[in-house]
C-alpha positions as CSV (number, residue, x, y, z in Angstrom):
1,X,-10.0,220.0,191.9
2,X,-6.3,218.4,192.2
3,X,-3.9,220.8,193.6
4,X,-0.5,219.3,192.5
5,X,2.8,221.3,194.7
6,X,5.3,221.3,192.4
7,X,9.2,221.9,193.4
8,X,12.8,220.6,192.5
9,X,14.6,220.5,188.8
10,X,12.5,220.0,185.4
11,X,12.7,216.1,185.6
12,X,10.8,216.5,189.3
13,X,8.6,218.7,188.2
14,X,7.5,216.8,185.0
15,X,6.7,213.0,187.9
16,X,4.5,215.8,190.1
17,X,3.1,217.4,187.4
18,X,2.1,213.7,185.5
19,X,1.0,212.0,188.4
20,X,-2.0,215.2,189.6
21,X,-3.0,215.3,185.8
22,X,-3.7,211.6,186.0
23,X,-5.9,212.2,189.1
24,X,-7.6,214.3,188.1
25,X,-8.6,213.1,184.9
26,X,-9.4,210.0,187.0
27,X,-11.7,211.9,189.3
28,X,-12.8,214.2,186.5
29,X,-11.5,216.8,188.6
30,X,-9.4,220.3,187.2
31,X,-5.2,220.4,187.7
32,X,-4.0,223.1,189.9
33,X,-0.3,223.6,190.3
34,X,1.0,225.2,193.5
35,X,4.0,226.7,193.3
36,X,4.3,228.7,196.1
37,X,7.4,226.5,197.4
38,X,9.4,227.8,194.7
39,X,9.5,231.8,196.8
40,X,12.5,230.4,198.5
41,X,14.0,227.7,196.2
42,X,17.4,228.4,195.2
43,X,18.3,225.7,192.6
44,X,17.7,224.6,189.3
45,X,16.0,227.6,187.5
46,X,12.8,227.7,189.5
47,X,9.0,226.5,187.7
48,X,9.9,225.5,183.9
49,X,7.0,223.5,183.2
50,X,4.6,226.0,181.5
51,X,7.7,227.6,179.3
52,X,9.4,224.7,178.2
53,X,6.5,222.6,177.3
54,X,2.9,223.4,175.7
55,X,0.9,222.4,178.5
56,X,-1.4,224.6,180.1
57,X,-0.5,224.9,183.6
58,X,-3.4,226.7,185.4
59,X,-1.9,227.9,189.3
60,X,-3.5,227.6,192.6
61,X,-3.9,230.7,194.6
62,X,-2.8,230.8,197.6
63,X,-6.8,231.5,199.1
64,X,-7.3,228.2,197.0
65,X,-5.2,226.2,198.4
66,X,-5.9,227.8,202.0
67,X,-9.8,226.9,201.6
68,X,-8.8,223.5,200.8
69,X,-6.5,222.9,203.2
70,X,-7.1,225.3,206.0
71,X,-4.2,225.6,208.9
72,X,-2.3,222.8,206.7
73,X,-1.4,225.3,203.6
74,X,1.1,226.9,205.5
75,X,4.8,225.9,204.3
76,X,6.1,224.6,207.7
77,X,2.8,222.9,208.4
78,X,3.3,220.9,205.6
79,X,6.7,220.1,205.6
80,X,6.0,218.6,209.2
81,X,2.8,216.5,208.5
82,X,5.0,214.2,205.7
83,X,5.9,212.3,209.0
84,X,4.4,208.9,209.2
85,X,3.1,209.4,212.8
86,X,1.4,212.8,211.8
87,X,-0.5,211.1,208.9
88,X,-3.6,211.4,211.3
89,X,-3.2,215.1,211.7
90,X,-3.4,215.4,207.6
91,X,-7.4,215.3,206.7
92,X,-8.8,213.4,203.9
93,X,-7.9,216.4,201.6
94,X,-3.9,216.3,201.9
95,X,-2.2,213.7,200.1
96,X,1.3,213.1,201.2
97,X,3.2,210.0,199.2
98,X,3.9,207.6,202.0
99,X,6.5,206.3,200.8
100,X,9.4,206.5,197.5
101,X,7.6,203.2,195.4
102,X,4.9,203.3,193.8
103,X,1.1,203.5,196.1
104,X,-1.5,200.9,194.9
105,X,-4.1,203.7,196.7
106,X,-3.2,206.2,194.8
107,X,-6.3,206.4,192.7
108,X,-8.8,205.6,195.2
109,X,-8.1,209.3,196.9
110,X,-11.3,211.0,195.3
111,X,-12.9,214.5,195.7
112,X,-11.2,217.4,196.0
113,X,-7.1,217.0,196.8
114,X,-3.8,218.4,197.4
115,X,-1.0,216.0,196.5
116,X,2.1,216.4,198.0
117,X,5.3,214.2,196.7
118,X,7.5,213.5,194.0
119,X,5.5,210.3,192.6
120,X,8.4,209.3,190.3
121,X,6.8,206.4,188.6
122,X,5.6,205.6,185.3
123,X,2.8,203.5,187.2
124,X,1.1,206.8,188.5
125,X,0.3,207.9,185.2
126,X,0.5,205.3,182.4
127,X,-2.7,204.6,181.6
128,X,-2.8,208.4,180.7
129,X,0.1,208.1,178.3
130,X,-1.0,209.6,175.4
131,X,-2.4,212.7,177.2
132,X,0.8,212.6,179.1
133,X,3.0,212.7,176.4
134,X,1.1,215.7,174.1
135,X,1.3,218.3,177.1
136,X,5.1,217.1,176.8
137,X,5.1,218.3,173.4
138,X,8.1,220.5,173.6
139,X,6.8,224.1,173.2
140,X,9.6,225.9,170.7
141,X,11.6,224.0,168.1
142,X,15.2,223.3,168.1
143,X,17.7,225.9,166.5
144,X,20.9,226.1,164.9
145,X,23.3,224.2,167.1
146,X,20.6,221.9,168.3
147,X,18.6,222.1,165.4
148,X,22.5,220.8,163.1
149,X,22.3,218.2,165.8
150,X,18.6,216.9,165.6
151,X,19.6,216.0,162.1
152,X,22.4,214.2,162.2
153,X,21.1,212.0,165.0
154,X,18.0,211.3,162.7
155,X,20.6,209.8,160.2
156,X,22.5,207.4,162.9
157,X,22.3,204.8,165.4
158,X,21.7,207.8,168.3
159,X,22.4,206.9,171.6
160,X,22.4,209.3,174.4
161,X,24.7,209.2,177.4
162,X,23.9,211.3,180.5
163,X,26.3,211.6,183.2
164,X,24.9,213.9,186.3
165,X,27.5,215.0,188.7
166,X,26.2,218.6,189.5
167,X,24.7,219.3,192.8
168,X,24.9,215.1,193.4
169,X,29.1,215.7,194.1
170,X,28.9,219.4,195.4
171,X,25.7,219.4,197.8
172,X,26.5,216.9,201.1
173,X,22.9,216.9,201.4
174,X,22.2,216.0,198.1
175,X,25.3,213.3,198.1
176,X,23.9,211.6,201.0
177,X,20.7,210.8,198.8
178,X,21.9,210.4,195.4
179,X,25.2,209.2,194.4
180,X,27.1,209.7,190.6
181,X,26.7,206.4,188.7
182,X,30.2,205.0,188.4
183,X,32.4,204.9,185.7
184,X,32.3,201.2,185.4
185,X,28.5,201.2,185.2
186,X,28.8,203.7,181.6
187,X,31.3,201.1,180.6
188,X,28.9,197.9,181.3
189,X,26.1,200.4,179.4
190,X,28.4,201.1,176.5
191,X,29.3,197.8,176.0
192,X,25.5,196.3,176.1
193,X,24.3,199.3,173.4
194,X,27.4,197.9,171.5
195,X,26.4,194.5,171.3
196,X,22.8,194.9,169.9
197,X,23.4,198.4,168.1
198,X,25.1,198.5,164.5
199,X,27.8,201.6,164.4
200,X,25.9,203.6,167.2
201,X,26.7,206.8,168.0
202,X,26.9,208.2,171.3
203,X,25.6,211.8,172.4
204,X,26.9,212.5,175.2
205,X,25.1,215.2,177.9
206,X,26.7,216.3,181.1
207,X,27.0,219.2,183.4
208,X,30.6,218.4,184.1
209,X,32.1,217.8,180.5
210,X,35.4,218.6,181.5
211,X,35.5,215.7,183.8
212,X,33.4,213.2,181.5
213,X,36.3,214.1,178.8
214,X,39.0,213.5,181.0
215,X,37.7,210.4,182.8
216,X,35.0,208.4,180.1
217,X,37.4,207.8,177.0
218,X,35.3,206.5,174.5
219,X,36.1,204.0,171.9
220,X,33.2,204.4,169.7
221,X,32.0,207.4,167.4
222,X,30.9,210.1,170.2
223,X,29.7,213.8,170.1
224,X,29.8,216.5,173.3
225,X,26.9,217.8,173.4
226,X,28.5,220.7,176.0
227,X,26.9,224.4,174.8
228,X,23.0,224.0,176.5
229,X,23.2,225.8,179.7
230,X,21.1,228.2,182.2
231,X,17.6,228.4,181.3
232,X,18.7,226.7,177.8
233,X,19.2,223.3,179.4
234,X,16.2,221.5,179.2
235,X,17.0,221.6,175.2
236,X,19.9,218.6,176.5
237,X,16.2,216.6,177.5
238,X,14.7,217.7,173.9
239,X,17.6,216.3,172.3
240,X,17.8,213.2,174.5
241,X,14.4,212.5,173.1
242,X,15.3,212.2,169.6
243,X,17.8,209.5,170.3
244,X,17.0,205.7,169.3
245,X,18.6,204.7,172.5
246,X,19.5,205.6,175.9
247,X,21.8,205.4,178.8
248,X,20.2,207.0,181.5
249,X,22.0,208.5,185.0
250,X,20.3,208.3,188.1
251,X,18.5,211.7,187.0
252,X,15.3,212.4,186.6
253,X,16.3,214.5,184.2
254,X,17.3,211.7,181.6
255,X,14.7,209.9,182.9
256,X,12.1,211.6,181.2
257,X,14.6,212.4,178.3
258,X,14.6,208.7,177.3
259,X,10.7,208.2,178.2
260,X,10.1,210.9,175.7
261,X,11.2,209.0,173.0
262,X,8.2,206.9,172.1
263,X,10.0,204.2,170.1
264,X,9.0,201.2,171.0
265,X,12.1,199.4,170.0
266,X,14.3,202.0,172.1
267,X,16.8,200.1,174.6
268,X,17.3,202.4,177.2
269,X,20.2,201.3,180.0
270,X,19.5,202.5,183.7
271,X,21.2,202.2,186.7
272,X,20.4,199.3,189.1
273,X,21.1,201.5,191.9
274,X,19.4,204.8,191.9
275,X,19.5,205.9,195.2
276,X,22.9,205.9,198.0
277,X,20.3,206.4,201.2
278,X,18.4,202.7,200.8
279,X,15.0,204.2,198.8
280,X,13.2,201.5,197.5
281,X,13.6,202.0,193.6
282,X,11.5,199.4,192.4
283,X,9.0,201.3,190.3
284,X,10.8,204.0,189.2
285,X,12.3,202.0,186.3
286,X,9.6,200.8,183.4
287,X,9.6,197.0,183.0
288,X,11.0,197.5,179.4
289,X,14.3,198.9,180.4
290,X,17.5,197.2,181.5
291,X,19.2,198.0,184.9
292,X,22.9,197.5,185.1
């Protein structure tokens, strides 16, 4: 088996949940998801996975995970071995990412596993795309407002625009990690979609609207797409998925929200810096897409 621990916001979730599927299908090996992390966790809207999506997510119990890992399940025990100079304290059997790019040993770990990480690159899990993408089949179809919307973006140029703010402006901790693209950024990305898009039109998804509204003032044809929210706010990913094109924040969130969109003419814009604390970002961004 492949015990995958799963833990932060949907887009997170969706990189930890992608890369263990992989492996084990590699390995030929069942998926277990531990979410025990998730007792304590106090953002986002906790484990989303298995209701917004039609995977079958099958969890580990905790006497699983113990027998696998022994002393090592424990929460604290864990969060201490994902230092470098306690790797040899780890076992064979824990898998922490050993760093934020992409790890060319990923799939020679065989046998039985617990993965522990965020694994946010495409790399991890692209040879299993079309698996990959049918347990992202969203699980319940759009309605009224979103459903309105879903049709008029199938009749336009649809681009969609996410600005994060969120937790990345109110959280120091989070701040210190990830900074809020810049304005002048959305204007380079605007102005790119512009010049190889006839008459797009621009959805734009935020959870600060007020402030995109005030600061953003866009010249070309532009919807708010402001009335997803709570545990209604991956539908803002479902509908970033049936755009043509995409402008992307630093969120894993939109991330996934353009990858979904299987187009393969899609331009999606990301930004060349992803990360304020010096992560190496090289493999989080598919070859195919343009960093500005």
């Amino acid at each position: 088996m492949v015990i995958s621990n799963i833990i932060g916001g949907l887009g997170n979730q969706m990189f930890q949940y992608a890369a263990g599927r992989a492996l084990a299908l590699t390995n030929d090996r069942s998926l277990l998801l531990d979410l025990s992390d998730f007792t304590a966790y106090q953002l986002h809207h906790g484990f989303e996975l298995s209701r917004v999506f039609s995977l079958v997510a099958a969890k580990a119990e905790p006497s699983t995970t113990h027998e696998l890992l022994g002393w090592r399940e424990n929460y604290w025990a864990r969060k201490i071995l994902r230092r470098r100079q306690l790797a040899w304290l780890r076992g064979k059997k824990f898998v922490v990412e050993p760093h934020f790019n992409y790890w060319p040993d990923f799939f020679n770990v065989n046998g039985d596993c617990y993965l522990y990480g965020y694994w946010q690159s495409e790399r991890y899990f692209k040879a299993f795309e079309a698996i990959i993408r049918q347990d992202f089949i969203f699980r319940e179809p759009l309605q009224e407002q979103n459903a309105e919307l879903a049709l008029d973006m199938a009749t336009n140029q649809a681009v969609s625009l996410h600005i994060r703010r969120g937790d990345y402006v109110s959280n120091p901790k989070n701040h210190n990690i990830m900074s809020v693209c810049d304005l002048e950024y959305y204007r380079r990305a605007i102005n790119y979609i512009a010049s190889q898009v006839e008459q797009p039109v621009f959805y734009l998804f935020s959870d600060d609207m007020a402030w995109v509204k005030q600061s953003l003032p866009m010249k070309f044809p532009c919807i708010y797409v402001e009335y997803n929210s709570g545990t209604e706010s991956y539908r803002d990913m479902q509908l970033m998925s049936l755009c043509r094109h995409h402008i992307i924040a630093n969120s894993s969130f939109s991330w996934w929200g353009a990858w979904l969109n299987a187009n393969p003419d899609k331009i999606v814009i990301a930004p060349k810096h992803w990360f304020s604390n010096g992560n190496d970002d090289t493999d989080l961004i598919p070859d195919e897409w343009i960093r500005l």
